[in-house]
C-alpha positions as CSV (number, residue, x, y, z in Angstrom):
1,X,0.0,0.0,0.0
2,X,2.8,2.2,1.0
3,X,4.5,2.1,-2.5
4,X,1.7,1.9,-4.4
5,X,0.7,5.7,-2.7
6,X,4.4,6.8,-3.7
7,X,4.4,6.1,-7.0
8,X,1.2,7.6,-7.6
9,X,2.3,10.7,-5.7
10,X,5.4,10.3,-8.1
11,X,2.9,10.6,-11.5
12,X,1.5,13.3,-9.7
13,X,5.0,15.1,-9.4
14,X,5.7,14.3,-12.9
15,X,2.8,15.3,-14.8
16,X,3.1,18.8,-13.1
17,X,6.7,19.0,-14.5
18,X,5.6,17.6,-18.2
19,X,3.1,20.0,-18.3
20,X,5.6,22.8,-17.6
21,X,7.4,21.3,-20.0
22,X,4.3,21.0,-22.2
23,X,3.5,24.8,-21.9
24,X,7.3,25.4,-22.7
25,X,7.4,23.6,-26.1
26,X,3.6,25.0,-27.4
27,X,5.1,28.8,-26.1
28,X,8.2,28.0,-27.8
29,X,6.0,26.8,-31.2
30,X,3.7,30.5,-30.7
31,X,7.1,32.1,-30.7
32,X,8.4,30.4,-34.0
33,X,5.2,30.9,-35.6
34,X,4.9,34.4,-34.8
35,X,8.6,34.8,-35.9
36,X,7.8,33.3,-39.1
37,X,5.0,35.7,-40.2
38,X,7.4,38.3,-39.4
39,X,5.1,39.8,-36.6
40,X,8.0,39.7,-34.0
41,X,11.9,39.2,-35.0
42,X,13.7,36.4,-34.3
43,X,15.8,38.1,-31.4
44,X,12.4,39.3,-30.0
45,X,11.5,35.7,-29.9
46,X,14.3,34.1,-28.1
47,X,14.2,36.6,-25.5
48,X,10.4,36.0,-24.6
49,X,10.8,32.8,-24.9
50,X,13.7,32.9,-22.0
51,X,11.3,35.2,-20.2
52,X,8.7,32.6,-20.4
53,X,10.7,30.1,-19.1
54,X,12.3,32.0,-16.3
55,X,8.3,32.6,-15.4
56,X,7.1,29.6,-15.7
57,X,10.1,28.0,-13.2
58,X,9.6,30.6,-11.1
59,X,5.7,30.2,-10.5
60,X,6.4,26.2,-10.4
61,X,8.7,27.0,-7.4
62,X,6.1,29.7,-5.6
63,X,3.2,27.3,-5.9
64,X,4.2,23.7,-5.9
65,X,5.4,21.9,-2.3
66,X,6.0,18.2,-2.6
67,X,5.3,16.6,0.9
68,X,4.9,13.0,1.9
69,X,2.5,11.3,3.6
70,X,2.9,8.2,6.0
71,X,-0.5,6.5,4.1
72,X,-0.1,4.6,7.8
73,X,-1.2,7.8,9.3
74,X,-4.4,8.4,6.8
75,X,-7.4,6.7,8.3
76,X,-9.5,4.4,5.6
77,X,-11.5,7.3,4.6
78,X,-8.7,9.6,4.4
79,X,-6.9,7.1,1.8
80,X,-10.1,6.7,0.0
81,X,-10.6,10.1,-0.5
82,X,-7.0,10.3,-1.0
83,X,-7.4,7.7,-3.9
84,X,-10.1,9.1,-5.6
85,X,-8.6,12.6,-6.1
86,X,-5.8,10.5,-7.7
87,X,-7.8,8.8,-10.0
88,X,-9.9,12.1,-11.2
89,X,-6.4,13.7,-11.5
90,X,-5.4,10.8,-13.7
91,X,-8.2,11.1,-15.5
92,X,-8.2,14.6,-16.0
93,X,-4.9,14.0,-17.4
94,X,-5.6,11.9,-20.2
95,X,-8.3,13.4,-21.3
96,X,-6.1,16.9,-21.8
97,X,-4.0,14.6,-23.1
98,X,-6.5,12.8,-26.2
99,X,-7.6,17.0,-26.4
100,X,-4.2,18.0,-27.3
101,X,-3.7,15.2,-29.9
102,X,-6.8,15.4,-31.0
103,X,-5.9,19.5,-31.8
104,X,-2.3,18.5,-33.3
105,X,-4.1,15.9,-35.6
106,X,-6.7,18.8,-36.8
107,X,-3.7,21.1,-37.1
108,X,-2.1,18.4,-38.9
109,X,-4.6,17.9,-41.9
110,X,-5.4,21.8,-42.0
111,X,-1.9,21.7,-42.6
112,X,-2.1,19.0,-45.6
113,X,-4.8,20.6,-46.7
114,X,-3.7,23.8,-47.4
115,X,-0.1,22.5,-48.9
116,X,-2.3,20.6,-51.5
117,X,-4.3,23.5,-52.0
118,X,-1.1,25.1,-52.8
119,X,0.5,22.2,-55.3
């Protein structure tokens, strides 16, 4: 029971940190883009991107606290609880995560479209 509640405090932990690093990658793709159509240069771009970063690390370090909890301490419907707000995080989680693929895919053929729209 005991390791079970650390790994899934672990997943916890790291899908904060991938969706940092999620929200890193699509700023850095807004940033390209926006580069590209020539509506900011490509030195205005890097340094808001670095901005965005230094932001993003420092609000990850003002608002997240990792602690641990003895699950021997938690009574039964303390772990329960404690269990179903894993699971809805979880879930929550995958389903942002089918959303986001679901949008690259549209992207995707908007994408193919308009290149064959082009030929």
């Amino acid at each position: 029971m005991s390791n079970y509640l650390g790994e899934e405090l672990k997943k916890i932990l790291l899908a904060g940190i991938g969706a940092a690093a999620l929200t890193a990658e699509k700023t850095k793709e807004l940033i390209d883009e926006l580069v590209k159509k020539g509506e900011l240069t490509w030195e205005q771009g890097k340094v808001l991107n670095e901005e965005l970063k230094r932001n993003i690390k420092t609000t990850i370090k003002e608002n997240c606290t990792v602690r641990t909890i003895d699950p021997e301490l938690l009574s039964p419907e303390q772990l329960d609880e404690l269990k179903r707000k894993l699971a809805a995080m979880e879930e929550k989680e995958q389903q942002e995560k089918e959303q986001q693929e679901k949008e690259q895919q549209a992207q995707e053929n908007l994408k193919e479209q308009g290149d064959g729209a082009a030929e």
